[in-house]
C-alpha positions in Angstrom: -30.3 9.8 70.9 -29.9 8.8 67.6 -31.1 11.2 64.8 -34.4 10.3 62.8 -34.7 9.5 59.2 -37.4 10.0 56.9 -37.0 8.4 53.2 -40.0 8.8 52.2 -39.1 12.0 50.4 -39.6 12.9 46.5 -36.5 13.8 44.7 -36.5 15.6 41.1 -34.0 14.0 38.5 -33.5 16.5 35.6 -33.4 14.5 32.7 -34.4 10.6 32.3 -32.0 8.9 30.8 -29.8 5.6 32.2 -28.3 7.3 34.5 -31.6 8.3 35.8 -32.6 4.8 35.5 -30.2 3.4 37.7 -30.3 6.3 40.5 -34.3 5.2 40.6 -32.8 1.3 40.7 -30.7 2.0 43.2 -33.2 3.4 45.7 -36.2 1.0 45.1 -35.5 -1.4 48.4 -36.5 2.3 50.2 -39.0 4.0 50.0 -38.2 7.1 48.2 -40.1 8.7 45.4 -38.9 9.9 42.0 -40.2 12.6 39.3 -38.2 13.1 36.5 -37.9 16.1 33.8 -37.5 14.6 30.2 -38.4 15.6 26.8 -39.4 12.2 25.4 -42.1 9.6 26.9 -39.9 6.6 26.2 -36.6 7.3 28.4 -35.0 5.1 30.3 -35.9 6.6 33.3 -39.4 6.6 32.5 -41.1 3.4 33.5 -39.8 3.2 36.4 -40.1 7.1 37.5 -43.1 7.7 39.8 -44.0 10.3 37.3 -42.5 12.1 34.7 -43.1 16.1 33.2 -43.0 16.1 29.7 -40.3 18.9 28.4 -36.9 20.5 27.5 -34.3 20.4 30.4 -33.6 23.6 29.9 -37.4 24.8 30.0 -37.7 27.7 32.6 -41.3 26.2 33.6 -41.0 22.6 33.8 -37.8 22.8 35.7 -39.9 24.7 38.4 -42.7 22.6 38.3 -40.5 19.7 38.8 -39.2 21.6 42.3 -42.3 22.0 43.6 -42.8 18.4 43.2 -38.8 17.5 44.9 -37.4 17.8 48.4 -34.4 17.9 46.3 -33.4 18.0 43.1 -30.2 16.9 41.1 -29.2 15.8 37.3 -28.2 13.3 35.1 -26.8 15.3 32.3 -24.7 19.3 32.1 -26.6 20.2 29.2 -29.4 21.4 31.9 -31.1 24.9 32.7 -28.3 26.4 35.1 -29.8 30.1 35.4 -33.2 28.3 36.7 -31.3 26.1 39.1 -29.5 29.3 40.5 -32.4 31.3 41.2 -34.0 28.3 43.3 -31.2 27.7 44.9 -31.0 31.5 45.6 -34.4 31.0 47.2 -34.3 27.9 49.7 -34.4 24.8 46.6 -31.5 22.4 47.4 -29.9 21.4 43.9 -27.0 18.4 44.0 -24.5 19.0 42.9 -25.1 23.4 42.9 -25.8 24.9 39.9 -22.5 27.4 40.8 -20.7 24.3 39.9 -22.0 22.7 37.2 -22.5 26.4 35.6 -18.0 26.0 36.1 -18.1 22.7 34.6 -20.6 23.0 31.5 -18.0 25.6 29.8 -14.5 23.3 29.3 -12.8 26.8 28.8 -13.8 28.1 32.5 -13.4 24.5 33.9 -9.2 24.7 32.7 -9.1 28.3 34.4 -10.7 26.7 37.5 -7.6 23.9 37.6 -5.2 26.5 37.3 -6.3 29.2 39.6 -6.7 26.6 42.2 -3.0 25.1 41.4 -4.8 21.2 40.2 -2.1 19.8 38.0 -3.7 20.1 34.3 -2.5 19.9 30.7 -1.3 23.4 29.3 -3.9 25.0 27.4 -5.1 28.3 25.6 -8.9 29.7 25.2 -9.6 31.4 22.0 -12.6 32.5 20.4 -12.7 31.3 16.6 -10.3 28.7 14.3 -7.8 31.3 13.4 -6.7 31.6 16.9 -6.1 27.7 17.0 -2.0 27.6 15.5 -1.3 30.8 17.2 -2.2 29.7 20.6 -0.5 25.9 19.7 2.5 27.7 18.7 2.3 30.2 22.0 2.3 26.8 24.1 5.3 26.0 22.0 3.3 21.9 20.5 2.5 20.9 17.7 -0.2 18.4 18.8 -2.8 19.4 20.9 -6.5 19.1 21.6 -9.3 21.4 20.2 -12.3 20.9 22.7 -15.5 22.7 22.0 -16.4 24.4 25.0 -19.5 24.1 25.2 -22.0 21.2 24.2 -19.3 18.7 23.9 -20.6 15.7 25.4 -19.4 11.6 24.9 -17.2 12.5 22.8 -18.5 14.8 20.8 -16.6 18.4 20.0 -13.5 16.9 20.8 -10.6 16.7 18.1 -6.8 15.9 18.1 -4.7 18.2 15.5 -1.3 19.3 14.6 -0.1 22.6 13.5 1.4 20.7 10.7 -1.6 19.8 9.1 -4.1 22.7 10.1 -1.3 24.6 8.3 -1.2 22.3 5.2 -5.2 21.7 5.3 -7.1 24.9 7.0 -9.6 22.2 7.7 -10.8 23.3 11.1 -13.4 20.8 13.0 -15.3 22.9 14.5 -15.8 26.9 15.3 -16.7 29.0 17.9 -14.6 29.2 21.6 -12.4 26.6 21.7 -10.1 25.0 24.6 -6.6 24.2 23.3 -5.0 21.6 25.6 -1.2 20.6 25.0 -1.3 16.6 23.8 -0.8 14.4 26.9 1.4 11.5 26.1 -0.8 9.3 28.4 0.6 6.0 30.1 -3.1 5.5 31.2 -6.3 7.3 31.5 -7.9 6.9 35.1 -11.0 7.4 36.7 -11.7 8.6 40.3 -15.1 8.9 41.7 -15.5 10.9 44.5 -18.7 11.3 47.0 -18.7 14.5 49.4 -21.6 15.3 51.7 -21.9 19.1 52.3 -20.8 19.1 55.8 -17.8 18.2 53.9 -17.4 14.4 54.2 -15.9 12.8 52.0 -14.9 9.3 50.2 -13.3 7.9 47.2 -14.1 4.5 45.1 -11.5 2.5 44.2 -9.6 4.4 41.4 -10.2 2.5 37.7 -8.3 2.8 34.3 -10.1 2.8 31.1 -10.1 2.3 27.5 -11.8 4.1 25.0 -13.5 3.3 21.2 -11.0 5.2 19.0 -13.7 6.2 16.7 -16.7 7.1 18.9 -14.9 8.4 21.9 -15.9 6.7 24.1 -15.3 4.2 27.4 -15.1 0.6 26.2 -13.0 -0.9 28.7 -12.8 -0.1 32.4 -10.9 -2.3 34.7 -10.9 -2.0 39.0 -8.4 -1.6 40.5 -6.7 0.1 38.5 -3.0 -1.6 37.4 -1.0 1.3 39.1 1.3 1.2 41.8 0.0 2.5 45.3 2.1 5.7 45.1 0.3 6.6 42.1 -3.2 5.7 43.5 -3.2 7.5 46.5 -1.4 10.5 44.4 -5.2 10.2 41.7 -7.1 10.0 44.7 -5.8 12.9 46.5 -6.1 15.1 43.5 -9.8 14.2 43.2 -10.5 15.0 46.5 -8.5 18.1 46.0 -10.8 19.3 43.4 -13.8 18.8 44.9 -12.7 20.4 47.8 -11.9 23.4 46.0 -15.6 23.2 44.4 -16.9 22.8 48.0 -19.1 20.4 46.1 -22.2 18.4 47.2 -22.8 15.2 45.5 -20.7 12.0 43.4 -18.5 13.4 41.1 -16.5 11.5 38.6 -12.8 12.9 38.3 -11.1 11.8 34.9 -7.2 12.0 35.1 -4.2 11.0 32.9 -1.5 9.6 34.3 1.5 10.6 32.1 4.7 7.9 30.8 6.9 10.8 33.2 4.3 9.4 36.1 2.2 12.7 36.1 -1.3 12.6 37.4 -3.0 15.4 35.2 -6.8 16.6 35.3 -8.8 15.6 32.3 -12.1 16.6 33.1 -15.0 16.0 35.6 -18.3 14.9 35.3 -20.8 16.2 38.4 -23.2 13.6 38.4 -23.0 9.6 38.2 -20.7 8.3 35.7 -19.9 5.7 33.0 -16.5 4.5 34.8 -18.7 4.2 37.8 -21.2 1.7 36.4 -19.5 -1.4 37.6 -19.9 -0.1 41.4 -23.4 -2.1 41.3 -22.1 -5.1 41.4 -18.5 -4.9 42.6 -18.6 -2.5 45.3 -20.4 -2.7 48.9 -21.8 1.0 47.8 -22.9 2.1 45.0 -22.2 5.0 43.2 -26.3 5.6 42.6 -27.0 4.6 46.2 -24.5 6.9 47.6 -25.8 10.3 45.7 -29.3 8.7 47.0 -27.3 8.6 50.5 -26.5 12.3 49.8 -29.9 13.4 48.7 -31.5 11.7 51.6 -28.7 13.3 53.8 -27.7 9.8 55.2 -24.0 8.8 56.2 -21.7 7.7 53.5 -21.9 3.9 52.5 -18.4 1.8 52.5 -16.6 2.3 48.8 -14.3 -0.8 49.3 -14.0 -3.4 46.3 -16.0 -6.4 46.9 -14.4 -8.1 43.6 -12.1 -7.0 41.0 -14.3 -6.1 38.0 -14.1 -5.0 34.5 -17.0 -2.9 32.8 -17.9 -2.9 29.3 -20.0 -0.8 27.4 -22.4 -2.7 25.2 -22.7 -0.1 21.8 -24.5 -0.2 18.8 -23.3 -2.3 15.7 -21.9 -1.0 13.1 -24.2 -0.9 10.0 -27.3 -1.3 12.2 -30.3 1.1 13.4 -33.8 0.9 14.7 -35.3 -2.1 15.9 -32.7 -4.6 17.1 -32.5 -8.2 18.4 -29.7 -9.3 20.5 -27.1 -12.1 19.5 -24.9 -13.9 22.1 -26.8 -13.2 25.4 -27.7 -17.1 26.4 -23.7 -17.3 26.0 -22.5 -14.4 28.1 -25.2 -15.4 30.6 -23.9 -18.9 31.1 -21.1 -17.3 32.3 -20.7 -16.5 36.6 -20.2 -13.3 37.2 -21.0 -11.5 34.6 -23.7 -9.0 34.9 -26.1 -7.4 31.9 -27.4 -4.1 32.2 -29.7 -3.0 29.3 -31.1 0.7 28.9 -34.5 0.0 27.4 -33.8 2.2 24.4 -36.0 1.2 21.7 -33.6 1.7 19.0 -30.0 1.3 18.2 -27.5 2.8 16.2 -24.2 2.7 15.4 -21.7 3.2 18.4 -25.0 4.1 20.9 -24.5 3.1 24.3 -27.5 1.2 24.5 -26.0 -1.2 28.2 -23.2 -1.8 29.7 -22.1 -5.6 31.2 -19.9 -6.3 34.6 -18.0 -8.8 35.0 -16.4 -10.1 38.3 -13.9 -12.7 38.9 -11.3 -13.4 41.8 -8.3 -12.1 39.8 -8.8 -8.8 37.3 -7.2 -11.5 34.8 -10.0 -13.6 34.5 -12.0 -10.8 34.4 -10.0 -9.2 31.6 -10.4 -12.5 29.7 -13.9 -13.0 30.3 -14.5 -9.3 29.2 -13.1 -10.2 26.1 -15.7 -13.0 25.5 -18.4 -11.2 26.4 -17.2 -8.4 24.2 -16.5 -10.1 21.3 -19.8 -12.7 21.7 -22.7 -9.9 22.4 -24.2 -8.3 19.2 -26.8 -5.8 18.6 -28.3 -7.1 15.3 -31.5 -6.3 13.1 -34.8 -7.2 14.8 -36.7 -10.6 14.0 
């Protein structure tokens, strides 16, 4: 006999924000109920929440309050009250991903021990404790350039900053203090992206792996193309070192594994993400499963949806102009919408600023060349400008 379903259960997003948003999108054609935890009345996540407690993410309270409303509960963000998720876990409250892992993952220092204890190819780092330590532990790794990450409260970008011995030595200008992660410069072919789902009975599925761009100055993802343009050695070799580190978590839930694949042909461990992520957004459209309805699939302990590729895709993200902030209009959208397959996703944020990811767009095609060049219009055509 087959087993019965009930999805009419309430799950508990901390924090409201797109990611939030889409999660709540993603589950609408069932009928499952969502209360989120967020600190502001206009989130994302909000109007379409079936109700929302008013507070700090990390708020002892609220975060309880918002368990005994949840069957389950899971986040959109790291920057989340870990020590509360514990202790309801510890007592019978079923947090996705656990808290034991995103408690790992929040601190970029413990994260790098985690790689290396549990033999996941990495970058060669140090962990120090103030900016004095920085050339010493550069010089112990025997580079010159390297990567200062913050580590903690780093986030899109943020806390992140590429030096050189040669010019801390010349400047003493330090970015930031506190303890620090120093990672050994990768001299990166590619940057890819594997997103990886994992029920806790420990089944387990990849997306198709993607490759992405960044925005020099902000940091972060502006260009994300599936599949990725690697050869099938090397995308079997990302996808079974993502599955190898989530493995090693024993984690519940969609994880996003960020990799660099070196010029040698390396596959190195960047960083993960346990929660939806940015190089997962174009899965909406372009894959049979998305990544929101598969951590839905998860909550609601359902089987695993099919991952495969419906059409190649490219995803942009749709930032704020330079040189504008608050109210906005939008330029180029009757354009990018004459267009087929091309998909808009807007946040609802009520302002804009500078380099804010205020939506991202998708864009299908039969060959990832046309979608490539039909990235570029939309890219170059859609324009956040002052309000009317």
């Amino acid at each position: 006999m087959s087993k019965a379903s009930n999805l009419r259960k309430h799950i508990g997003i901390i924090g409201g924000g797109q990611l939030g948003k889409m999660l709540i999108e993603a589950a609408q054609p069932w009928n499952t109920f969502f209360h989120i935890l967020e600190n502001t009345e206009d989130a994302p996540a909000t109007r379409i929440a079936d109700s929302q407690i008013l507070g700090k993410l990390t708020d002892d309270t609220k975060i309880r309050e918002l368990a005994n409303k949840s069957n389950v509960l899971t986040y959109e963000i790291e920057h989340v009250g870990v020590e509360t998720l514990k202790d309801l876990e510890d007592h019978g409250t079923r947090v996705v991903p656990s808290p034991r892992i995103l408690e790992i993952i929040q601190d970029k220092g413990m994260q790098k021990q985690f790689y290396a204890d549990h033999h996941i190819p990495t970058a060669p780092f140090r962990l120090v404790n103030q900016p004095s330590e920085w050339i010493q532990a550069a010089k112990d790794l025997g580079i010159n350039r390297f990567a200062a990450k913050s580590r903690t409260d780093g986030y899109d970008g943020k806390g992140v900053a590429l030096c050189s011995v040669a010019e801390l030595e010349k400047t003493g200008n330090f970015p930031f203090p506190g303890p620090t992660l120093i990672e050994a410069f990768v001299d990166c072919d590619k940057e890819l992206s594997v997103i990886v789902a994992r029920k806790k009975s420990g089944e387990i599925c990849t997306f198709p792996t993607v490759e992405m761009e960044f925005d020099p100055i902000a940091n972060l993802v502006e260009f994300l193309a599936c599949p990725a343009q690697i050869s099938e050695t090397i995308d079997q070799k990302a996808k079974d070192i993502a599955i190898q580190c989530i493995e090693a978590f024993d984690g519940e839930g969609i994880f996003a594994v960020e990799l660099f694949l070196t010029k040698g042909g390396e596959i190195l461990v960047n960083e993960i993400a346990p929660r939806p992520h940015n190089s997962g957004h174009h899965t909406i459209e372009a894959n049979y499963t998305s990544q929101y309805e598969q951590l839905n699939r998860i909550l609601l302990d359902l089987p695993l949806g099919d991952t495969g590729l419906i059409s190649p895709a490219v995803m942009i993200n749709l930032l704020g102009t330079d040189g504008v902030s608050g109210a906005y209009s939008i330029e180029g959208l009757d354009e990018i919408l004459a267009l087929p397959g091309v998909y808009i996703h807007l946040y609802g944020k009520a302002e804009t600023r500078p380099k804010r990811k205020m939506g991202h767009a998708t864009i299908l095609a039969t060959t990832l060349v046309e979608a490539i060049e039909k990235a570029k219009f939309v890219r170059d055509t859609f324009q956040f400008i002052p309000a009317k």
